[in-house]
C-alpha positions as CSV (number, residue, x, y, z in Angstrom):
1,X,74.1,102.5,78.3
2,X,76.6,105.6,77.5
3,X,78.0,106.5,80.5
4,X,80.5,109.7,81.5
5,X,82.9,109.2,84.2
6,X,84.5,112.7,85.5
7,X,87.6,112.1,87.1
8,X,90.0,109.4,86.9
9,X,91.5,109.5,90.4
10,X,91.6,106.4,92.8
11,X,87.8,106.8,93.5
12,X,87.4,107.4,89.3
13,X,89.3,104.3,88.6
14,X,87.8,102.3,91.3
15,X,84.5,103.1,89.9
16,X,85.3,102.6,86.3
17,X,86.4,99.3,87.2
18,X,82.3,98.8,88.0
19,X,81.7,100.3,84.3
20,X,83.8,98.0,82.5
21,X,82.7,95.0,83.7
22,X,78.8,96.1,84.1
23,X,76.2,94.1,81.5
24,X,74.3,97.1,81.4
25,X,77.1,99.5,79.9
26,X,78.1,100.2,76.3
27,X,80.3,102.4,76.2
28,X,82.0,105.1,79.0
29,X,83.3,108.4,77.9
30,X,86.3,109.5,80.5
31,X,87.6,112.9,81.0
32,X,89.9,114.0,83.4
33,X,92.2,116.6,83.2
34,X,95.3,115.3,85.7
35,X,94.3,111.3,85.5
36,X,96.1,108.8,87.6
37,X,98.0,106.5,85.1
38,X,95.6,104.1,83.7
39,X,96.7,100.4,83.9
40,X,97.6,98.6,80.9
41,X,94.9,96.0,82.2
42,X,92.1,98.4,82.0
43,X,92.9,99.9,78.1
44,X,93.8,96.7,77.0
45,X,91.0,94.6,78.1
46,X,88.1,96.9,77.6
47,X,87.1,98.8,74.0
48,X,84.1,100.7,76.2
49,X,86.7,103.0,77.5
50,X,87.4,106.1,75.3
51,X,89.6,109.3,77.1
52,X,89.1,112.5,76.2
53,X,91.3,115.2,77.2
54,X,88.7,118.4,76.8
55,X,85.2,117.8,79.0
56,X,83.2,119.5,76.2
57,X,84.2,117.1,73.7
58,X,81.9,114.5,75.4
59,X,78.9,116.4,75.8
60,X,75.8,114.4,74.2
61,X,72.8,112.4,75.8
62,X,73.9,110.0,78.3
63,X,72.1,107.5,79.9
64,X,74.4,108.2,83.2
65,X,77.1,110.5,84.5
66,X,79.6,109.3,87.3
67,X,80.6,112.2,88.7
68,X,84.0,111.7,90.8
69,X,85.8,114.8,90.4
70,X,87.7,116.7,93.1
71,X,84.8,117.6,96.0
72,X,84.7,121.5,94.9
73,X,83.5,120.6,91.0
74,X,81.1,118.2,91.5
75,X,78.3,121.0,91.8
76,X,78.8,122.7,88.3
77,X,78.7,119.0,86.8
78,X,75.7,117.9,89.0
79,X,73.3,121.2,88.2
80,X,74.2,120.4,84.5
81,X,73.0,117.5,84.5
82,X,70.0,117.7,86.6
83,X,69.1,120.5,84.0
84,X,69.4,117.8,81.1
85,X,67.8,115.3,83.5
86,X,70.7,112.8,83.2
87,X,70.5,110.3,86.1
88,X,73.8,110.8,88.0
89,X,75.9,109.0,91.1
90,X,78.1,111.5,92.5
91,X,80.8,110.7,94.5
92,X,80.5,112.1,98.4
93,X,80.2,114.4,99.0
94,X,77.6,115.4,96.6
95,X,78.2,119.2,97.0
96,X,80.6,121.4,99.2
97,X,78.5,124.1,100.9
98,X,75.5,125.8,101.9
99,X,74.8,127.8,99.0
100,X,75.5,125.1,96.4
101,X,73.2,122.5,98.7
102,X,70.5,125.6,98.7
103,X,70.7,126.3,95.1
104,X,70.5,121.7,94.2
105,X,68.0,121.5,96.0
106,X,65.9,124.0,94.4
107,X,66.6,122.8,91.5
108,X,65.2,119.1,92.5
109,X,62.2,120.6,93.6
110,X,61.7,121.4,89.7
111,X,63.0,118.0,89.0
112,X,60.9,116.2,91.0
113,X,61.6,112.5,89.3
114,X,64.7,113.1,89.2
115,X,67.3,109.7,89.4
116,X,70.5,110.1,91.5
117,X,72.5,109.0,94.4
118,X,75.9,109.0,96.1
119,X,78.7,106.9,97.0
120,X,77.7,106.9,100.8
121,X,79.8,103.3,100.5
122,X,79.9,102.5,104.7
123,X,76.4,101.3,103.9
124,X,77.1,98.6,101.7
125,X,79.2,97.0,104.6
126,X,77.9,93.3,105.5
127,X,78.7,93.9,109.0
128,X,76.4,97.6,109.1
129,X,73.5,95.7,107.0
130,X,73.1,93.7,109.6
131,X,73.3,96.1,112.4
132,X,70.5,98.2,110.9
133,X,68.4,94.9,111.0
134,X,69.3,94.1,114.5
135,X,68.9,97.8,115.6
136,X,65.3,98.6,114.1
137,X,64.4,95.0,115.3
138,X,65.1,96.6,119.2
139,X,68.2,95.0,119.8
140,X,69.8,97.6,121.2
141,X,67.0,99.1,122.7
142,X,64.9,101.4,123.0
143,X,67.5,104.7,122.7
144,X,71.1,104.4,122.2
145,X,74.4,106.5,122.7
146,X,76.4,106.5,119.5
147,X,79.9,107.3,119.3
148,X,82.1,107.5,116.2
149,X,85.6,108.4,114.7
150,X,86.9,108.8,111.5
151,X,90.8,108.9,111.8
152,X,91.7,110.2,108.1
153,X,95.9,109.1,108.5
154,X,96.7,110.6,105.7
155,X,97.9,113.9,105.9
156,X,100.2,113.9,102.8
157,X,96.9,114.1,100.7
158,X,95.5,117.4,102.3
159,X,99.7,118.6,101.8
160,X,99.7,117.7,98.5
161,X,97.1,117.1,96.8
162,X,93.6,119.0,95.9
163,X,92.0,118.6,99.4
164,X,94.4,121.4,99.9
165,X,91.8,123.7,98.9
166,X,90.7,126.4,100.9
167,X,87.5,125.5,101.3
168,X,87.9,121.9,102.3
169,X,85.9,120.7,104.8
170,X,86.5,117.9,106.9
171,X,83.2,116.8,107.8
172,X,82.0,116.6,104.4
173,X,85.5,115.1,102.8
174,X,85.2,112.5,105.5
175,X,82.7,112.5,108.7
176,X,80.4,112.6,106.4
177,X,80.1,108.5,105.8
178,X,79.8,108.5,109.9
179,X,76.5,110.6,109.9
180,X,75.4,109.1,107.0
181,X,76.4,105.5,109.0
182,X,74.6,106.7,112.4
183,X,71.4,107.5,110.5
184,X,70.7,104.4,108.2
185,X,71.9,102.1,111.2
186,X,68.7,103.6,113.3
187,X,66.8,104.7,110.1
188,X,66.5,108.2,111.8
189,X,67.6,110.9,109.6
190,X,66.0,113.9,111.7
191,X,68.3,115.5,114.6
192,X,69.1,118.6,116.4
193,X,72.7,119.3,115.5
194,X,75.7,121.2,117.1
195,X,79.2,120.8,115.3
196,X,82.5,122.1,116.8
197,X,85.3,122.9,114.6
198,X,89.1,123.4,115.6
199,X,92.7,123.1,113.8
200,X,94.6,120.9,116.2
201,X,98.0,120.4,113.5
202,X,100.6,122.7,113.6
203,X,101.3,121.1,109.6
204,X,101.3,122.6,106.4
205,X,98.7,124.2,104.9
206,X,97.7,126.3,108.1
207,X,94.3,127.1,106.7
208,X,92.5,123.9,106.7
209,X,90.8,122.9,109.7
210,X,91.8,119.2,110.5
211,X,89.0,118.3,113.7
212,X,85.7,118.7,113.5
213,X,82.9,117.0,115.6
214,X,79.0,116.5,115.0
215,X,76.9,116.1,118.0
216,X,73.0,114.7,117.1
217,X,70.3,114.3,119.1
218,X,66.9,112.7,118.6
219,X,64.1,112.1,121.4
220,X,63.4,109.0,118.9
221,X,66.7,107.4,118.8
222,X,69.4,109.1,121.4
223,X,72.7,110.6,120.9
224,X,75.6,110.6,118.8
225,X,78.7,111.8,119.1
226,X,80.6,111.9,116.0
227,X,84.4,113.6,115.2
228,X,87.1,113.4,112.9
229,X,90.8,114.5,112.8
230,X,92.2,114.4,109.8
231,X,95.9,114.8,111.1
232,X,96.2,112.1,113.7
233,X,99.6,110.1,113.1
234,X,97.5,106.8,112.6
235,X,96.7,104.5,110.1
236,X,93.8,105.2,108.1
237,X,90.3,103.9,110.1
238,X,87.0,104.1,111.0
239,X,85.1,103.3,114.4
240,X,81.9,103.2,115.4
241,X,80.2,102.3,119.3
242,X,76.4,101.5,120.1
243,X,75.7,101.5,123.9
244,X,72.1,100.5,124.2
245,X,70.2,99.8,127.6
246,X,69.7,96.1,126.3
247,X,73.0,95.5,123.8
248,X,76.9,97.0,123.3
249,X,78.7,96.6,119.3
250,X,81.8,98.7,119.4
251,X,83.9,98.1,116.1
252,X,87.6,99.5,116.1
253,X,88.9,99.5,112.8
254,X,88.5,96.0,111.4
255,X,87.5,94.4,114.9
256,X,83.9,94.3,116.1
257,X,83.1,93.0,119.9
258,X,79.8,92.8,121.1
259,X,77.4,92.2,124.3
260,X,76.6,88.7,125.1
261,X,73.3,89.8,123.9
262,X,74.4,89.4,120.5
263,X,76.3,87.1,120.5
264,X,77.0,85.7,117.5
265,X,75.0,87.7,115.2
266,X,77.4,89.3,113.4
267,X,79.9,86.5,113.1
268,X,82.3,86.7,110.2
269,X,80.8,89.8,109.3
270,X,83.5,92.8,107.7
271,X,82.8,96.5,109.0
272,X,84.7,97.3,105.5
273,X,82.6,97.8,102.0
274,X,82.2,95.3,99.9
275,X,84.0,97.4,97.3
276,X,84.1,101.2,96.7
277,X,82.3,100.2,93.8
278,X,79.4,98.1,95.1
279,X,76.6,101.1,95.5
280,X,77.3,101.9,91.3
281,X,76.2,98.4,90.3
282,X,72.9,98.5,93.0
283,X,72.1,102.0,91.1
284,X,72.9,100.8,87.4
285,X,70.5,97.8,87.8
286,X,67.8,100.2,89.7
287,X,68.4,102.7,86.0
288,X,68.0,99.7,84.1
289,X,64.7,98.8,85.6
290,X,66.0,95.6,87.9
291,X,63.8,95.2,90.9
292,X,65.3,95.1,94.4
293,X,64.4,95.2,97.4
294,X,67.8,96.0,98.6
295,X,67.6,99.9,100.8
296,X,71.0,100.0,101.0
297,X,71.4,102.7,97.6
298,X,70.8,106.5,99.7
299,X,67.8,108.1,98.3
300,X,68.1,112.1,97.9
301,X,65.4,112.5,100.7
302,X,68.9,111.0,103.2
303,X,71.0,112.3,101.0
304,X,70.1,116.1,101.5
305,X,69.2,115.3,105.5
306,X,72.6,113.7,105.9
307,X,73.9,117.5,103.9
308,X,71.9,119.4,106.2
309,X,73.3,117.6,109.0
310,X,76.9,118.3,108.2
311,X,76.3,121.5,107.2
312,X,74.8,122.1,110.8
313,X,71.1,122.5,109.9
314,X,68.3,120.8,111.3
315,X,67.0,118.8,107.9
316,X,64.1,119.4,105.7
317,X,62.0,117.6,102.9
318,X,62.8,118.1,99.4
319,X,58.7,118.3,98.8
């Protein structure tokens, strides 16, 4: 396979990592136009790698784009190369607003076999496979109250760094692998949604909105409530609570307690991804015609639901 990576930030490197050392891939065409220093390790070791300092320069048939540019780019790249139909896996989130979400998904609907996916990575957790097993097994029960934060921590990024766009969202840049989380663990992607924005910091730059919270509600599954604050003078984390009528998980962080009712079923278990890479290597072999069984990889039926819900729009079919 030829492959294009777009963007060589930590994400960018963490996924060409996966493209070096895939079977499947030749060679991988690099552009980015600010890249993080690459390691001597990773020019040394591989000749797949060539960097090119102009994105036109590596325009030509490819068998896969990686798309892991800045959130606000990834829609010109993405349309591109639907138009072409080169298979893609696009970093989250896979666009930045309504109108670019609109105008993809049109554009799928003429594209109708298209191959592509995004790097919705909380799914690839050992601990959250398991939970989705448990969960559509009844475990929990019948409905269930879900409650969720994302704690970003790491407000120097916002300060400093592109997220300081004016157009940043929140939810998307972040919340977004919550409500992706809450709908594979009960395999219910269809909710009424409310979301409630505020700016809480009184930090540099004024104009980005640093809390943000996702209510959904289903009549098939429960509740959720999900928020994020991007500003909160904590380490960087993620937690997630199911309170069932029949079974309790609540994971803080890297901790996970449950009910007596399970116990035991998620022993030695990590709430962390297996890599920020793993979800590449599932779609690579999918490309290369590898049968799995594996439903971890987001299809774009979730992946435009789990859009619509963060966008604050009850979801629709891409048929």
């Amino acid at each position: 396979m030829d492959v294009a990576l777009l963007g060589l930030g930590k994400s960018g490197q963490a996924l060409l990592e996966e493209l070096i050392h895939n079977e499947f891939v030749d060679t991988i065409y690099v552009f980015d136009p600010n890249p993080l220093p690459l390691t001597s390790w990773t020019i040394e070791s591989s000749k797949k790698v060539q960097v090119f300092q102009d994105v036109f320069s590596i325009l030509h048939p490819f068998d896969l784009v990686v798309i892991a540019s800045p959130d606000h780019l990834h829609y010109v790249d993405l349309m591109q190369c639907i138009q072409f139909g080169i298979p893609t896996f696009v970093e989250k989130p896979y666009v930045s607003s309504r109108t670019e979400l609109d105008r993809i998904t049109d554009e799928l609907k003429r594209n109708p076999q298209y191959q592509t996916t995004c790097n919705l990575v909380l799914r690839s957790s050992p601990l959250f496979r398991q939970v989705r097993s448990e969960f559509l097994k009844g475990a929990f029960g019948s409905q269930v109250f879900i409650e969720g934060k994302y704690l970003y921590g790491r407000w120097n990024k916002v300060m400093n760094g592109w997220r300081g766009h004016e157009n940043y969202s929140v939810i998307l840049g972040g919340l977004i692998h919550l409500v992706d989380l809450a709908c594979f663990l009960t395999g219910n992607f269809d909710y009424e949604v409310s979301i409630k924005t505020q700016r809480i910091t009184s930090k540099e730059p004024k104009y980005i909105t640093d809390f943000a919270q996702v209510s959904m509600s289903s009549s098939a599954t429960g509740f959720c409530s999900l928020t994020t604050d991007f500003s909160a003078n904590v380490d960087h984390r993620r937690d997630i609570s199911i309170f069932g009528d029949l079974a309790n998980l609540e994971v803080r962080g890297e901790e996970v307690d449950s009910s007596p009712e399970l116990l035991g079923r998620f022993d030695g278990l990590s709430p962390a991804p297996e890599s920020k890479r793993a979800l590449l290597s599932g779609f690579i072999s999918k490309l290369n015609g590898v049968d799995s069984s594996d439903n971890t990889t987001p299809n774009i039926e979730e992946i435009l639901k789990v859009l619509n819900i963060c966008l604050g729009k009850a979801s629709y079919n891409i048929d």
